[in-house]
TORFIDREN-332197 format. One line per field, with one value per atom (N, C-alpha, C): x, y, z. Coordinates in Angstrom, 2 decimals. Example, Ala and Ser with C-alpha at 12.3 -4.5 7.8 and 13.67 -1.06 7.14 Angstrom:
2
east = 13.19_12.30_13.20_12.85_13.67_12.90
north = -5.69_-4.50_-3.30_-2.25_-1.06_0.03
up = 7.80_7.80_7.80_7.08_7.14_7.87
//
This chain:
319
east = 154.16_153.23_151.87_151.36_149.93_148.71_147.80_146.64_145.64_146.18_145.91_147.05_148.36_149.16_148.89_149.00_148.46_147.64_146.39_145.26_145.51_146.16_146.49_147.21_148.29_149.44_148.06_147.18_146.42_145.73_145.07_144.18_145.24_146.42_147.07_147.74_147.64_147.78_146.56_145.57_144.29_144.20_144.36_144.53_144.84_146.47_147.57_147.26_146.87_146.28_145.15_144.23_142.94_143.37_144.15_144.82_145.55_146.42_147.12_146.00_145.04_143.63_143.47_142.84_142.38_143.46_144.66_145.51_145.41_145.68_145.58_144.12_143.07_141.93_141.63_142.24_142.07_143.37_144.41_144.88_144.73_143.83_143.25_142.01_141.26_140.25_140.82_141.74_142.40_143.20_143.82_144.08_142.81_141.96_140.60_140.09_140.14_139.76_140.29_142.17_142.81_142.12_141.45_141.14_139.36_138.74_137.75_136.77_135.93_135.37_134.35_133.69_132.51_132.36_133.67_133.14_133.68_134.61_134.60_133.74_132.52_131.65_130.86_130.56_129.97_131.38_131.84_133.37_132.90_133.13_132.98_131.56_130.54_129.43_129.41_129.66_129.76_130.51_131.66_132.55_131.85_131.11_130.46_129.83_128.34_127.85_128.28_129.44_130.20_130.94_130.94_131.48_130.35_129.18_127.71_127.24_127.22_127.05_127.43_128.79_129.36_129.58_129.46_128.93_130.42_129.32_130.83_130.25_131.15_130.72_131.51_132.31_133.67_133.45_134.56_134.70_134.33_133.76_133.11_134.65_135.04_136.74_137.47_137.48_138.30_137.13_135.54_135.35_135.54_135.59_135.73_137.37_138.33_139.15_139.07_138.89_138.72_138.21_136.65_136.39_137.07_138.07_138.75_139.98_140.46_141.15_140.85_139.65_138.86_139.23_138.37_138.13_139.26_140.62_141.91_142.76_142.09_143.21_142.27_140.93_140.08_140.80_140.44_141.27_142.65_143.59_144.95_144.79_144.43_144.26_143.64_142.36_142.14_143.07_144.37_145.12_146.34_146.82_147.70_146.78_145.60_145.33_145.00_144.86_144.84_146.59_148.00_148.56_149.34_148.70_149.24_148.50_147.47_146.07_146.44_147.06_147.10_147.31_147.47_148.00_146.44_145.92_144.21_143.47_143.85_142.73_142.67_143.78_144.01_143.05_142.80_142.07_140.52_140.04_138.87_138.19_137.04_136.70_135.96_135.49_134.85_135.89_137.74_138.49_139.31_139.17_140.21_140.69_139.73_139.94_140.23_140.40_141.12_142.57_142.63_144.00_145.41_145.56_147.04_147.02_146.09_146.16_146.22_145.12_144.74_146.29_146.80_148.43_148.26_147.37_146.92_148.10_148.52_148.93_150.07_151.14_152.63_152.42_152.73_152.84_153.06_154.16_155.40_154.66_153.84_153.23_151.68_151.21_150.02_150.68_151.33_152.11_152.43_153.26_153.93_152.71_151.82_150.46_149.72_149.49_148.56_149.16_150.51_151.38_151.79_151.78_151.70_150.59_149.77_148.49_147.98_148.31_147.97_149.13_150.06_151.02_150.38_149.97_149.40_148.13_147.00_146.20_146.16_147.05_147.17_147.83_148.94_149.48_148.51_147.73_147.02_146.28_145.12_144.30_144.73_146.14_146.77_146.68_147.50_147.54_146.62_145.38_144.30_143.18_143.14_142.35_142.90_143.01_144.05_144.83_146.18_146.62_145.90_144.81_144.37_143.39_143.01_141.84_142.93_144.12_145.19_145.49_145.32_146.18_145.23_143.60_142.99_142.71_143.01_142.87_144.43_145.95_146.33_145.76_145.94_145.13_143.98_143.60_142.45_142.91_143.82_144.62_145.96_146.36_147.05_146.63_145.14_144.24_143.74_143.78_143.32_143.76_145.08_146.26_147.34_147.65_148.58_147.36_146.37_145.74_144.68_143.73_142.97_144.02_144.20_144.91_145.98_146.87_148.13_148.42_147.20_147.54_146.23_145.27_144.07_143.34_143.08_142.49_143.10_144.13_144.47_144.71_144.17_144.67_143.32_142.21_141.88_140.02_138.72_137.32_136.85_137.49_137.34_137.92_138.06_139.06_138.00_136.53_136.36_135.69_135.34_134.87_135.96_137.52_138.14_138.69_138.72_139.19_138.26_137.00_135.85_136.17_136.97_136.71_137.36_138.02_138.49_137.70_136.75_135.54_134.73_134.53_133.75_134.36_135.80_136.79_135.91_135.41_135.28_134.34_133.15_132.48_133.05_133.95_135.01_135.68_136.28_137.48_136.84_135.53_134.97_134.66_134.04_133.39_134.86_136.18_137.25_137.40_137.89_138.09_137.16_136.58_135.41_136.04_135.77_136.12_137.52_138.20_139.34_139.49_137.93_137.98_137.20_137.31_136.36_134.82_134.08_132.71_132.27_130.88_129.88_129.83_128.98_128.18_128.86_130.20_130.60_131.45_131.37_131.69_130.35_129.26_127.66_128.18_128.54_128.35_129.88_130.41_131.30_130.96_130.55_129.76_128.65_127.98_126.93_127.81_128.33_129.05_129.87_130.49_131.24_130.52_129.48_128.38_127.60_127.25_126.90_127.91_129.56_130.14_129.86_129.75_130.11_128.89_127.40_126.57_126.50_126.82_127.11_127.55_129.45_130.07_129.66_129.44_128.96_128.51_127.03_126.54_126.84_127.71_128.57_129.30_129.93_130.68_129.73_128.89_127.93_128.05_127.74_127.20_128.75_129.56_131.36_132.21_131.88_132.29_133.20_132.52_133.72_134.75_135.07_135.69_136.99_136.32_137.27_137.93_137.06_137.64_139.01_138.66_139.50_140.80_140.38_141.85_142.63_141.90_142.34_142.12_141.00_140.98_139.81_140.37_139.25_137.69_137.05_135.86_134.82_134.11_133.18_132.67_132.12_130.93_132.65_133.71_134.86_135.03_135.14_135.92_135.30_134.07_132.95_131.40_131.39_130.22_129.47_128.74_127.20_126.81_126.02_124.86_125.39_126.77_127.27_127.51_127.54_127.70_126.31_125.24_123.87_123.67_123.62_123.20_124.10_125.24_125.94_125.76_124.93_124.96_123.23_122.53_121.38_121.60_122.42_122.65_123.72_124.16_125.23_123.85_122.83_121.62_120.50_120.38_119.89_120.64_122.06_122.70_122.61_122.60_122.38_121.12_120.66_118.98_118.67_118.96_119.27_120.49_121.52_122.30_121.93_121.22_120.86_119.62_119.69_118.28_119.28_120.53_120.89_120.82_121.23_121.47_120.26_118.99_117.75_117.95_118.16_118.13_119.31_120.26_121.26_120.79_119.99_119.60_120.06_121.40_121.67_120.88_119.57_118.28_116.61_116.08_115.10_114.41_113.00_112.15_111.81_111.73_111.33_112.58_113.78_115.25_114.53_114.60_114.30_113.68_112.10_111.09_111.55_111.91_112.80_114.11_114.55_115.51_115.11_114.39_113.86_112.99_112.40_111.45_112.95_114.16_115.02_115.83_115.40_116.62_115.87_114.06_113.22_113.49_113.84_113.61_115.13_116.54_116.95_117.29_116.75_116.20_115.70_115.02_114.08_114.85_115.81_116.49_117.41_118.26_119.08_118.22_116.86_115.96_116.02_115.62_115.24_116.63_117.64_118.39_119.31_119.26_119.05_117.97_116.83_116.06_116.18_116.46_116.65_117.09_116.52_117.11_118.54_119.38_120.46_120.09_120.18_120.24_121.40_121.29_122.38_122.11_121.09_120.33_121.02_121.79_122.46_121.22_120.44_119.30_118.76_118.60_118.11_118.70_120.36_121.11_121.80_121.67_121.74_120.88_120.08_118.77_118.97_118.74_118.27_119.50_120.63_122.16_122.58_121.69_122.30_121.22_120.26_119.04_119.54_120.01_120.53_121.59_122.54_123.99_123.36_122.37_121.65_121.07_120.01_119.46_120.78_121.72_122.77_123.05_123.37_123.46_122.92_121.60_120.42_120.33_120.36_120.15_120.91_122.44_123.43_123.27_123.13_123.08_121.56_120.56_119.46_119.77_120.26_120.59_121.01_122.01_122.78_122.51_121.77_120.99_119.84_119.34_118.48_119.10_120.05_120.72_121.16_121.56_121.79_120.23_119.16_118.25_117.42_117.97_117.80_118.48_119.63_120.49_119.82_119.94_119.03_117.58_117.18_115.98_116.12_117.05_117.54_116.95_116.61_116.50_114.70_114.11_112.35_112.01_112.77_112.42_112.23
north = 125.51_125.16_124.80_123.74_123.29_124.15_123.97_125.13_124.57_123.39_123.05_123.56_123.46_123.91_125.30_125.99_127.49_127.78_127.08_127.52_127.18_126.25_125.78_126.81_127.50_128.41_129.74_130.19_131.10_131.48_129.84_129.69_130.50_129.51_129.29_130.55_131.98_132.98_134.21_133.69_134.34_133.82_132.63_132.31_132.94_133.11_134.03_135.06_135.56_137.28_137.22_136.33_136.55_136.41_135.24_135.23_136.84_137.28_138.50_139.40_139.61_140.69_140.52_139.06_138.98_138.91_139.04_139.29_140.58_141.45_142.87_143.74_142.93_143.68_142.79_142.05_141.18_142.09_142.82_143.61_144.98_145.69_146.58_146.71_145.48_145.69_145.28_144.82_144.28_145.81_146.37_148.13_149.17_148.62_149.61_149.06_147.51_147.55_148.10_148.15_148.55_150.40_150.47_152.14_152.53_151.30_150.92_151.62_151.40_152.41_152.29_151.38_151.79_153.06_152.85_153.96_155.31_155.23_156.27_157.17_156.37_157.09_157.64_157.21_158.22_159.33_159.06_160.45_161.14_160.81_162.10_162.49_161.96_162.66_163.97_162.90_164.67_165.34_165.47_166.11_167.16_166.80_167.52_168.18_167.92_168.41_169.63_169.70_170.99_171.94_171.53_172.03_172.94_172.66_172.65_173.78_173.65_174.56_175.74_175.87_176.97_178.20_179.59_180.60_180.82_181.31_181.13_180.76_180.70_180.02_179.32_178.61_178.48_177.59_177.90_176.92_175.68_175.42_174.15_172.84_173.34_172.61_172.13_173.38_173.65_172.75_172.85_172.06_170.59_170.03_168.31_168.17_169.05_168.76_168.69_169.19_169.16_167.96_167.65_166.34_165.19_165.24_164.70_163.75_165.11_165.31_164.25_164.98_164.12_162.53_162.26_160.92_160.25_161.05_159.80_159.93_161.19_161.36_160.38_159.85_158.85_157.43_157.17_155.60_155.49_156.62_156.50_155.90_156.71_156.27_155.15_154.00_152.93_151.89_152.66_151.57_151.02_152.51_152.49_151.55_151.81_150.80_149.66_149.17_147.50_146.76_148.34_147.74_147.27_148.35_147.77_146.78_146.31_145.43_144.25_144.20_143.00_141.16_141.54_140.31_140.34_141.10_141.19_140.58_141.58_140.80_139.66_138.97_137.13_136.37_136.96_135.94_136.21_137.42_137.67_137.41_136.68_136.01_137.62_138.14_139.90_140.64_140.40_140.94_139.94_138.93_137.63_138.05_138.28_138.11_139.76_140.42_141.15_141.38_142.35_141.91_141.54_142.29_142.17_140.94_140.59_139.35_137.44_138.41_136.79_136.58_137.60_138.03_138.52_139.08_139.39_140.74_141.24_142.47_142.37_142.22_142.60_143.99_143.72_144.75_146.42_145.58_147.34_147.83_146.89_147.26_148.28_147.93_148.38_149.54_149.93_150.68_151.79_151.82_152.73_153.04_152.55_153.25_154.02_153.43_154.73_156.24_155.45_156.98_158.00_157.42_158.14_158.81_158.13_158.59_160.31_159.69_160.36_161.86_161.89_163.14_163.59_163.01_163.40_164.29_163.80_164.55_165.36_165.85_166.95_167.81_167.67_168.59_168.88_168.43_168.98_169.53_169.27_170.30_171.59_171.56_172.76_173.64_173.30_174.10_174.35_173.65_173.64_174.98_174.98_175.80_176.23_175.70_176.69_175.27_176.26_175.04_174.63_175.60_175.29_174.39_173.97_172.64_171.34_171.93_170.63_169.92_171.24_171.11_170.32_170.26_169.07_167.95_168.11_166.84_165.90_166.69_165.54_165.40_166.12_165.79_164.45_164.58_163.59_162.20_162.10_161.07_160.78_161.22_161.19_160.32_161.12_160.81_159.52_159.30_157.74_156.76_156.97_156.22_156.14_157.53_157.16_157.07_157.85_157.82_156.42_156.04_154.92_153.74_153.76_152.18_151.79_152.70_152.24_152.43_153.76_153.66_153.21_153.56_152.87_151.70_151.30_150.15_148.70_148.90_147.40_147.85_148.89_149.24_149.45_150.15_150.70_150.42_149.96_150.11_151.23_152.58_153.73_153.95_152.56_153.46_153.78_153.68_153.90_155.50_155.88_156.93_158.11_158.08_158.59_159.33_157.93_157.50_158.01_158.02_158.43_159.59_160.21_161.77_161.83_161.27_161.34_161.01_160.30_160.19_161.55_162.29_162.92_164.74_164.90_165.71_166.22_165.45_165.70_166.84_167.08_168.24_169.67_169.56_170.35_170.68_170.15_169.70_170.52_170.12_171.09_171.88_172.72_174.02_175.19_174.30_175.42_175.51_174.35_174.43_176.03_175.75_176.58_178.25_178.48_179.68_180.22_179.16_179.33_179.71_179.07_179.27_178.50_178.37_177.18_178.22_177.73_178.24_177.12_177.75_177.18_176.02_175.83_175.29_173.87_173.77_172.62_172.11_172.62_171.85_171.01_171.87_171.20_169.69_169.67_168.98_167.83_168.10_167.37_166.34_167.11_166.49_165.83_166.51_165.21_164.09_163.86_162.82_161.95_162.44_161.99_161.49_161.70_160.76_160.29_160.39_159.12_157.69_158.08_156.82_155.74_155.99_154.87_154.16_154.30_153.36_152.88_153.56_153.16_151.70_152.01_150.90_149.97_150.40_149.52_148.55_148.44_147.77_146.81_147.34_146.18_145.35_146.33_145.51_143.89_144.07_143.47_141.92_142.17_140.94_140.54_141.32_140.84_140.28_140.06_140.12_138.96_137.81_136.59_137.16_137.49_138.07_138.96_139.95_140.61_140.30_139.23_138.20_137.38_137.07_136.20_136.93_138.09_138.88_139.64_139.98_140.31_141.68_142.33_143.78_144.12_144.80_145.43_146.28_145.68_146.41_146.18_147.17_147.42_146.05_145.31_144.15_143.10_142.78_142.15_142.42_143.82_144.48_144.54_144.99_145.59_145.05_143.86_143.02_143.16_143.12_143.27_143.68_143.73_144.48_145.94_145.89_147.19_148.08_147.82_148.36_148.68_147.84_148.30_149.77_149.72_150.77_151.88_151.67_152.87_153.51_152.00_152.72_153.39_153.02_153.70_155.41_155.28_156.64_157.53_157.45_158.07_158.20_157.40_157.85_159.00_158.81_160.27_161.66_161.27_162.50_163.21_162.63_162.28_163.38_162.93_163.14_164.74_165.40_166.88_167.68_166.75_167.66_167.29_166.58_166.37_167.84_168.01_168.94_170.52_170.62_172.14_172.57_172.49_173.09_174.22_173.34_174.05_175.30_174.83_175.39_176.73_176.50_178.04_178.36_177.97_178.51_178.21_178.15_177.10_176.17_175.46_174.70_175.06_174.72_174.95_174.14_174.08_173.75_172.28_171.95_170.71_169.80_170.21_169.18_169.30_169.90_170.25_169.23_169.17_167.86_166.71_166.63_164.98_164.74_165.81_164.83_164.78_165.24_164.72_163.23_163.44_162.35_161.14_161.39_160.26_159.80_160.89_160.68_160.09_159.78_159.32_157.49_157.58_156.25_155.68_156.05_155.83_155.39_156.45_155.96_154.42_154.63_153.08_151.84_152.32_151.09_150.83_151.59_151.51_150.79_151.02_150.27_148.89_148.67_147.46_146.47_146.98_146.68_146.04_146.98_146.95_145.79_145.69_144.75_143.67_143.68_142.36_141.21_139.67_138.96_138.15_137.72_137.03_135.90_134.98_133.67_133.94_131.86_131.34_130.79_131.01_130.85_131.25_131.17_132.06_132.39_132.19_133.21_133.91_134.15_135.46_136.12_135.53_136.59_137.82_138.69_140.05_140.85_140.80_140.96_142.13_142.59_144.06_145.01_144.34_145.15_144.89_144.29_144.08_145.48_145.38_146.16_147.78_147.76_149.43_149.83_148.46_149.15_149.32_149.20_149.04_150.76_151.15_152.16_152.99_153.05_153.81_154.94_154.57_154.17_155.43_154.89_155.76_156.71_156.74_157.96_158.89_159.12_159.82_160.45_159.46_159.83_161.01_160.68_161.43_162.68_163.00_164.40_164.80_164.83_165.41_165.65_164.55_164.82_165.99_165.82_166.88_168.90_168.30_169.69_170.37_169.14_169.67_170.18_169.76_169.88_170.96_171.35_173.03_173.94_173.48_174.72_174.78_173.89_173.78_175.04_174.86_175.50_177.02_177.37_178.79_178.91_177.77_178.05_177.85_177.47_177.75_176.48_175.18_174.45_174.81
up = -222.14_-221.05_-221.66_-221.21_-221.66_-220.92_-221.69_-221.35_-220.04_-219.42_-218.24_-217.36_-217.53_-216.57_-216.46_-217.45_-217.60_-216.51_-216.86_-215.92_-214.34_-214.24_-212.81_-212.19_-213.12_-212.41_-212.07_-213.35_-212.73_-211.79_-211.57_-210.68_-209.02_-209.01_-207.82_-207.27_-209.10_-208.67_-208.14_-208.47_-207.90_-206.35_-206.11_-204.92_-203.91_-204.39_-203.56_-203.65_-204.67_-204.30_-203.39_-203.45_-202.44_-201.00_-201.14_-199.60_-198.89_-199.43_-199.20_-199.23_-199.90_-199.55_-198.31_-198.42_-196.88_-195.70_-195.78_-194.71_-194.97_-195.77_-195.69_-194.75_-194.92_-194.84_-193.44_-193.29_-191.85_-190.61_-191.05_-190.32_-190.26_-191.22_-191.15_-189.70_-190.06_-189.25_-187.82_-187.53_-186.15_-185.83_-186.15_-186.15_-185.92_-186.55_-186.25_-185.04_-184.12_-183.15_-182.13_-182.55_-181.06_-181.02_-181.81_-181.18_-180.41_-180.34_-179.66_-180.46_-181.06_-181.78_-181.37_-180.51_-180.31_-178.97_-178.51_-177.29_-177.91_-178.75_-179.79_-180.56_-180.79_-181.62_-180.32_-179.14_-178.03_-177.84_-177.59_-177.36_-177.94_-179.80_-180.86_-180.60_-180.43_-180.36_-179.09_-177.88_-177.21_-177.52_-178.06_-178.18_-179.60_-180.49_-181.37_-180.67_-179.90_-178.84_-178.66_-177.63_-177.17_-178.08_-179.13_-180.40_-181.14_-180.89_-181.33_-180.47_-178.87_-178.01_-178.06_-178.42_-177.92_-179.27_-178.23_-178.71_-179.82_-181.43_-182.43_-183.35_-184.70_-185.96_-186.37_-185.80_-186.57_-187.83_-188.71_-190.22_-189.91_-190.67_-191.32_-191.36_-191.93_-192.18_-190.87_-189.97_-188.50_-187.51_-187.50_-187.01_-187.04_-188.37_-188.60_-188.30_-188.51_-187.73_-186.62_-185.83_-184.41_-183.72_-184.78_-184.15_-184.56_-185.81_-186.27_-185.12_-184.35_-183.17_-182.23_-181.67_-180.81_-180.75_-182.03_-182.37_-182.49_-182.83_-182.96_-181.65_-180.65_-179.42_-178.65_-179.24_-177.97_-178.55_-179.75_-180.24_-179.84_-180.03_-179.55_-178.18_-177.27_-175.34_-175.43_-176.29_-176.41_-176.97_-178.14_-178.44_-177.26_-176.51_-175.61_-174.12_-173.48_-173.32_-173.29_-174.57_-175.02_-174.66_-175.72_-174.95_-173.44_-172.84_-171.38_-170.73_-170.83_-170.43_-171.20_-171.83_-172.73_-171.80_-170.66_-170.07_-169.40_-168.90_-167.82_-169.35_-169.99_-171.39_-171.68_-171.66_-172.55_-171.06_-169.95_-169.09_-169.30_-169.52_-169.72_-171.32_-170.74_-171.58_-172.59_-171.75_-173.16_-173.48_-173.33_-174.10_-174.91_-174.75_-174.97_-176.58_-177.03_-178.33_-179.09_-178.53_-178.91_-179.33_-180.34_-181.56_-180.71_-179.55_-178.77_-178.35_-177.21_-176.25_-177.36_-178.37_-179.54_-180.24_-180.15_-180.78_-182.21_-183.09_-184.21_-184.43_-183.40_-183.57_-182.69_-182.94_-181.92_-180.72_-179.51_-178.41_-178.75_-179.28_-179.33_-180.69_-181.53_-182.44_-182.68_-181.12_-180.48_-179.85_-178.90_-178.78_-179.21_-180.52_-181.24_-182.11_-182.65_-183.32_-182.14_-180.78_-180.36_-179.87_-179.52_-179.56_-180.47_-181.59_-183.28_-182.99_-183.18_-183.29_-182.02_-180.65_-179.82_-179.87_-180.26_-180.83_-182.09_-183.47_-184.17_-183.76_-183.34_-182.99_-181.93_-180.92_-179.93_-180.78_-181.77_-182.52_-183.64_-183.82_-185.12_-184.76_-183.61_-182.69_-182.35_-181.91_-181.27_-182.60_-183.55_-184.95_-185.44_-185.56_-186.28_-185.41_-184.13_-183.57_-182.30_-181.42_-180.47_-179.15_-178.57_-177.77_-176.66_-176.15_-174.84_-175.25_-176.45_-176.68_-176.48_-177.16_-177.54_-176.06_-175.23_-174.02_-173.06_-173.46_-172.80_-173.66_-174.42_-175.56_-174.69_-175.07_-174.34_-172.67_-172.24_-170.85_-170.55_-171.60_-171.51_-171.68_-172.77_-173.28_-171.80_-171.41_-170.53_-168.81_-168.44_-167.65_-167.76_-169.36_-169.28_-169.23_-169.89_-169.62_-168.18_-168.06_-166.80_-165.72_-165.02_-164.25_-163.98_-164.67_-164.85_-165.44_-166.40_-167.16_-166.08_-165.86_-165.32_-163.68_-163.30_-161.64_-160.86_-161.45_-160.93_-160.65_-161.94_-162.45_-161.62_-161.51_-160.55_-159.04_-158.68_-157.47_-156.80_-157.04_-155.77_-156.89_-156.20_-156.94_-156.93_-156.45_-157.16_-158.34_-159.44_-160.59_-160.97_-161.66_-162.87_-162.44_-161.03_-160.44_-160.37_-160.54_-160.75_-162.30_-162.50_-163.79_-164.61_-164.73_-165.80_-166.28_-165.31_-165.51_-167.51_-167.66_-168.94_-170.12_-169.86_-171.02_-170.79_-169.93_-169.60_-170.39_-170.75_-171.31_-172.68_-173.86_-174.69_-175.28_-174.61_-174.69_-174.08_-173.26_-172.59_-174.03_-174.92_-175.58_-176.74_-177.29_-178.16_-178.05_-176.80_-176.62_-176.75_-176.52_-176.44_-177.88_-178.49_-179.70_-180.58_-180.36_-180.68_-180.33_-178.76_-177.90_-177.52_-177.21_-176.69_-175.26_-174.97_-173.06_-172.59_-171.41_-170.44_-169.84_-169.91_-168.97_-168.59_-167.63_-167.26_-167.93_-169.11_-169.53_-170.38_-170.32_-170.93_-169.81_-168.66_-167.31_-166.73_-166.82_-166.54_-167.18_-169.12_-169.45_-168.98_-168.58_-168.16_-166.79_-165.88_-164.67_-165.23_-166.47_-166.16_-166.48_-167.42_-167.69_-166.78_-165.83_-165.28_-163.84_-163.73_-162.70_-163.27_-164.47_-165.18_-165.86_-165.63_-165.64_-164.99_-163.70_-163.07_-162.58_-162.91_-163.00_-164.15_-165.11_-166.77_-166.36_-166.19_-166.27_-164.62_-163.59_-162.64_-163.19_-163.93_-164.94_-165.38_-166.02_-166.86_-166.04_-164.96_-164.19_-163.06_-162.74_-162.68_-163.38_-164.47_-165.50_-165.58_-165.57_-166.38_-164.34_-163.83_-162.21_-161.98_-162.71_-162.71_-163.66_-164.89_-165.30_-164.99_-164.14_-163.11_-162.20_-161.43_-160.57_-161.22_-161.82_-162.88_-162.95_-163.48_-163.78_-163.15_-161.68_-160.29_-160.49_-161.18_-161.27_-160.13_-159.28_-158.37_-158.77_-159.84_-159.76_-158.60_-158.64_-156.79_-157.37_-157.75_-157.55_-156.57_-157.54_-156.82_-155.53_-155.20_-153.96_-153.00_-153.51_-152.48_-152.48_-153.12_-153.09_-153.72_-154.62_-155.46_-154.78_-153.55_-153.10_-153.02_-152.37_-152.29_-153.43_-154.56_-155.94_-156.23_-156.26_-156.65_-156.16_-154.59_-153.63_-154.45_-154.31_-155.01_-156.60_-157.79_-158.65_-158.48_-157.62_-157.59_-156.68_-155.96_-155.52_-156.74_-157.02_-158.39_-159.00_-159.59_-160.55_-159.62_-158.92_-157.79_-158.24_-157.80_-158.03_-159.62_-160.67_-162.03_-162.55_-161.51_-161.61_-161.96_-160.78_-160.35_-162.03_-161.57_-162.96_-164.03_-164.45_-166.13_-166.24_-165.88_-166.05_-165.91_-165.62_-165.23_-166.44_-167.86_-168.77_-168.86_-168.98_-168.59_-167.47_-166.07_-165.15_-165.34_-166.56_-166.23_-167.26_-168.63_-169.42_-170.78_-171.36_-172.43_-172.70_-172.36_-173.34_-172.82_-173.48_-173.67_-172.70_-172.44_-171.36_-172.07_-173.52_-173.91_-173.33_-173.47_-172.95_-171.34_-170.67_-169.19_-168.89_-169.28_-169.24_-169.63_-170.92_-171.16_-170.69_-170.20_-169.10_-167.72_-167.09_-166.22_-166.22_-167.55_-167.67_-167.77_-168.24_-168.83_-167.81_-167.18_-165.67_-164.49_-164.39_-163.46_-163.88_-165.48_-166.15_-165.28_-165.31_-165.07_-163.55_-162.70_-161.30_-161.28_-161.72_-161.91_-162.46_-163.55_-164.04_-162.75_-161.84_-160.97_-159.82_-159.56_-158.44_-158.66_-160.25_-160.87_-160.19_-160.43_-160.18_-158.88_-157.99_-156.47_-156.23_-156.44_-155.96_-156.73_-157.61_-158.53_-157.61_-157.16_-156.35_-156.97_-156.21_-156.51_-157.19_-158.67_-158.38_-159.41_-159.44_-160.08_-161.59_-161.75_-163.24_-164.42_-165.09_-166.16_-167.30_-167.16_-168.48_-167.34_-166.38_-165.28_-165.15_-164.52_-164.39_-164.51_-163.54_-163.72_-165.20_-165.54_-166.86_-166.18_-164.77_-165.23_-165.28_-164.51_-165.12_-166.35_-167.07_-168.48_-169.42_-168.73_-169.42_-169.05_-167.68_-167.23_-168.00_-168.27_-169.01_-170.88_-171.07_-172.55_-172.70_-171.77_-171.12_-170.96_-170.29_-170.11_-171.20_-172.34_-173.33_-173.75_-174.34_-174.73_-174.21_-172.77_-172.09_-172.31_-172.04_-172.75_-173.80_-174.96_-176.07_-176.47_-175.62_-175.93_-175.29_-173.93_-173.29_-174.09_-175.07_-175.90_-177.23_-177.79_-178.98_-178.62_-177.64_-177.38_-177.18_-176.98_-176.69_-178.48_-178.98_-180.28_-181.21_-180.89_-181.35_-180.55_-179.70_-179.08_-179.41_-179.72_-180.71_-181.95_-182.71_-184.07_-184.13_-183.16_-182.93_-183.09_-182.21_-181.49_-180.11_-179.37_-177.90_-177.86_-178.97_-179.29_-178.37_-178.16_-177.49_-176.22
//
């Protein structure tokens, strides 16, 4: 072989290896989407949260399992619903391109990973710290799938008000892990959560409405009109209002969380007004700005109640 053919065959074998990387690392990352990770990393956070709260020391080891748990029994219930959604997704233009519908990833292939997955982590929870965490871990996974994905969601614009309740599991999910019992104080944190879903996603639902339309899924802006969804996500932020502040009020935080969530929960009032009054047009750079700005705010807000709570434990209650 001449020292040009040589080099040609090398070249054409660096090639082929780069190609096969990038199919390798191009189905890696299409596997890491079917488990949604961005709403994942809010899950595991409350779910640390309640892990954080509750009275105990447990191992260092037993806790990152746990949130370990968490985090793959929330991606599992995100892979299992990508695949049943997979036909609503290919019409909507903010899921289109996700790995099932784009076809990056075979059905039964989406499928059989979140169910691996979702048996893996209820059994390793159970073993790892006790069954009654395992036993709402699948619960939660279950709730999201059979209850919201498969009986709700195309049926009735109370899904996501029903349905939420399963994002809302995870601080529940850690405080047992921890105890090996339910109280007060990681039900507080469950309710707040779970009336803060549905102006969360209202929100979104809002700005995404042709979308839904499109794909025949009953969200309130579809079912029940925009104006009628505003009014409702500004009353859900009222109610909001009152329970973000109990932790304070039964005593589990400190008077500094007390004040900033009130102060975070007046802000939120206001984003829900902004909202409500916001006039209708047809402008696409106006449109819906301040349901885009509330579902942004949403967000933050969550995440700060809870960071704050961890930073009252930190303290020993001095806040």
């Amino acid at each position: 072989m001449t020292d040009t053919a040589l080099n040609l065959a090398i070249l054409e074998a660096d090639v082929g290896s780069a190609d096969s990387d990038a199919v390798a690392t191009s189905e890696v990352a299409d596997f890491w989407a079917l488990l949604k990770p961005r709403v994942m990393t809010l899950v595991v956070f409350t779910g640390f949260v309640g892990l954080i709260l509750a009275p105990g020391d447990p191992h260092p080891l037993l806790a990152g399992i746990a949130i370990l748990c968490i985090a793959v029994g929330a991606g599992a219930a995100g892979a299992i619903n990508m695949w049943y959604e997979r036909d609503i997704d290919a019409l909507m233009i903010r899921t289109r391109n996700r790995p099932v519908p784009a076809g990056r990833i075979e059905p039964d292939n989406a499928l059989a990973f979140g169910v691996f997955l979702a048996v893996g982590a209820v059994s390793l929870m159970g073993l790892a710290t006790n069954w009654l965490a395992a036993g709402l871990l699948a619960g939660s996974i279950g709730f999201y799938v059979f209850v919201y994905t498969i009986w709700l969601k195309r049926r009735t614009p109370q899904n996501i008000v029903i349905g939420g309740a399963a994002g809302a599991f995870p601080p529940l999910i850690g405080w047992v892990a921890v105890t090996g019992d339910v109280a007060l104080a990681p039900l507080v944190l469950f309710a707040i959560i779970f009336f803060w879903t549905p102006p969360h996603f209202w929100a979104l639902a809002l700005y995404s409405s042709e979308d839904y339309a499109r794909a025949g899924v009953p969200m309130m802006p579809v079912a029940r009109g925009r104006r009628a969804t505003k009014r409702l996500m500004f009353a859900y932020t009222l109610l909001l209002l009152p329970l973000a502040v109990m932790p304070y009020v039964l005593g589990f935080a400190g008077m500094v969380y007390g004040i900033v969530a009130l102060a975070m929960g007046l802000l939120f009032v206001a984003a829900a007004w902004r909202v409500l009054k916001e006039p209708e047009t047809d402008g696409a750079a106006k449109k819906d700005r301040a349901a885009r700005r509330m579902f942004g705010f949403s967000i933050f807000y969550l995440f700060m109640l809870f960071a704050l709570l961890v930073v009252d434990r930190g303290a020993g209650g001095l806040l």
